[in-house]
N, C-alpha and C positions, 0 to 999 in steps of 0.2 A: 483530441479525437481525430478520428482520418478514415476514410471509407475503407469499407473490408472488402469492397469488391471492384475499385477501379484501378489503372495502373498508373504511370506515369504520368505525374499531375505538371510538372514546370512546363511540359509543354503546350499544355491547357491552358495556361495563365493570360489571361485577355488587358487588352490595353485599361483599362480605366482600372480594374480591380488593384495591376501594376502599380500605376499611376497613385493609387490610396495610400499602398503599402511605402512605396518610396519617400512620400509627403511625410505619412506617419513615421517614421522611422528619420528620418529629417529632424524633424522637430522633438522627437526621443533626443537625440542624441544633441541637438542645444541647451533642452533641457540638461542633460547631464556636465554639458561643458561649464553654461551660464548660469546656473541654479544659485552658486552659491551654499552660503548655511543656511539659509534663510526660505530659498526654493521660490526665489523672486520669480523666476521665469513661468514655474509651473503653478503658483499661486495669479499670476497674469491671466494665463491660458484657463484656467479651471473654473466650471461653471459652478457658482456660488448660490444658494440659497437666497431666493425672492425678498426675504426679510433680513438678511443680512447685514444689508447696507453696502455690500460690497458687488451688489449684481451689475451687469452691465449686459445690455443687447448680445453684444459679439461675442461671449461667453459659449451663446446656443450652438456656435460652430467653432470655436476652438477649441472647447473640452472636448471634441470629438479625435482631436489629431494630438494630444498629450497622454501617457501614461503614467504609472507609478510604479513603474519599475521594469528588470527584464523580462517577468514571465507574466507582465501582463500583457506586455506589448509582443509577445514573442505570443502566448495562446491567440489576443484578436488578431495577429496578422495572419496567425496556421489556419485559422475558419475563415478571416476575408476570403485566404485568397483558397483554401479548398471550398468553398460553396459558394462565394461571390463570382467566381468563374464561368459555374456555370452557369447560374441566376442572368449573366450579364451578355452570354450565350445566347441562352433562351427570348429573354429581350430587346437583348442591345444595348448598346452603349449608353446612350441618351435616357431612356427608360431604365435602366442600372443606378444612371447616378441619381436621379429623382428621386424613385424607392429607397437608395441608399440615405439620400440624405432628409428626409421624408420622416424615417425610421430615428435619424441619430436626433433630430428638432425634437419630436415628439415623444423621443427619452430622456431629454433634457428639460422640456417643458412638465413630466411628470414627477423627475427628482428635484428640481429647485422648488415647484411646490411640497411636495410630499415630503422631502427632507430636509434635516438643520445641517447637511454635512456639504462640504465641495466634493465637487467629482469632477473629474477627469478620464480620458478613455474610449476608445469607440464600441466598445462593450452595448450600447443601448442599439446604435446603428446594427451589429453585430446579429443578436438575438433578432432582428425584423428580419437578416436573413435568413436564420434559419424557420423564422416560424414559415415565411414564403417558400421553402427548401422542403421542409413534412410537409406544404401542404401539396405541392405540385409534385412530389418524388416520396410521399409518404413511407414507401417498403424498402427505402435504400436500407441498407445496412452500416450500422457507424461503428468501429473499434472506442471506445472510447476508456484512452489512459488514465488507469493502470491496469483495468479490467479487460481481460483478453477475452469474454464474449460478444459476439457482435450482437446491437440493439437498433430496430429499426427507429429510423428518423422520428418518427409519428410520438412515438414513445419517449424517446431521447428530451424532445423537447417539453413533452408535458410534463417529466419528472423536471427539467430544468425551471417553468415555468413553476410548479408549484412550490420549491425551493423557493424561489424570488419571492413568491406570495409570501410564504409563512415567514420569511426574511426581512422584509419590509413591514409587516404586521409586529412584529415579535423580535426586534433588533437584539443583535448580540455584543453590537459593540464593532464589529470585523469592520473592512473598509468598502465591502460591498455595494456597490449602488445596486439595491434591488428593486426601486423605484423606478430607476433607469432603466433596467430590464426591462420590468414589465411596460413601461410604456413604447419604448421599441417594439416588443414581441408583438403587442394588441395591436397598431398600427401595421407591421407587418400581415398580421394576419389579413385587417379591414381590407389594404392594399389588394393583396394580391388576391382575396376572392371577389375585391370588385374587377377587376381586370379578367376574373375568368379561371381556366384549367386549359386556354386554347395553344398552340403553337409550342409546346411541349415534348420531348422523348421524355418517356417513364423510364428510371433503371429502377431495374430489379434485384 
């Protein structure tokens, strides 16, 4: 996805949002080195299921900096860093990574209960921004690939949200954390309408 109406984003890019993507992408790519057949590295890093037996504390922050593959890690890093930029804009550094990390806990604490599967991925961190993203900039316009209409933010995210829902309910098998989602997005949301609509530019 990618906004229909802004221009040149690298120069946008704020220190912390930076700072995510480099970590993430770091750790991508040990994973790929280190893995093995076996996927020692990313089965370390990956947040397991409460009842597992394989859960562990440190889980709740490292499944947020591992992916499963190149396009998943290549889609969360195109949304960190086009919407996390500006989110981190609007409130700063310090208040950026709180929210952010705030978001990826409370995606992880709803897929290790909710599901039997591991997950991995900043995908729950992710969706809290955008729910914070429609709620403070609801009428942006997003391109979202492969569809060449633009759809506003506000929309974007509800069809996104309700996919997770009926995804989560009604599993298909895929490797979706749609538990994860939704616990990001919901926390996302609580966040940022506790904090308000203050200190803001609207685009249109």
């Amino acid at each position: 996805m990618a906004y229909s109406n802004l221009g040149n984003r690298f120069q946008r890019t704020t220190p912390v949002v930076l700072n995510l993507v480099i970590i993430n992408v770091l750790v991508f790519l040990a994973q790929l080195m280190l893995d093995g057949d076996i996927g020692k590295v990313t089965a370390f890093l990956a947040l397991w299921p409460i009842k597992s037996g394989y859960f562990e504390p440190y889980q709740l922050v490292t499944h947020m900096f591992a992916h499963g593959g190149w396009g998943h890690i290549f889609f969360n890093m195109f949304a960190l860093w086009s919407f996390g930029s500006i989110l981190e804009r609007t409130w700063g550094p310090k208040k950026f990574i709180l929210f952010y990390f705030a978001c990826g806990l409370a995606a992880g604490v709803a897929q290790m209960f909710l599901s039997n599967a591991p997950a991995v991925g900043a995908s729950g961190a992710i969706m809290g921004l955008l729910a914070a993203f429609a709620y403070l900039f609801p009428n942006t316009e997003l391109i979202i690939f492969p569809f060449p209409i633009p759809v506003k933010v506000k929309w974007a995210v509800a069809v996104f949200a309700a996919i997770d829902l009926f995804g989560g309910v009604y599993p298909t098998g895929s490797n979706i954390a749609h538990f994860a989602h939704l616990g990001g997005l919901i926390m996302g949301f609580i966040l940022v309408m506790a904090w308000g609509r203050t200190n803001h530019k609207r685009f249109q």
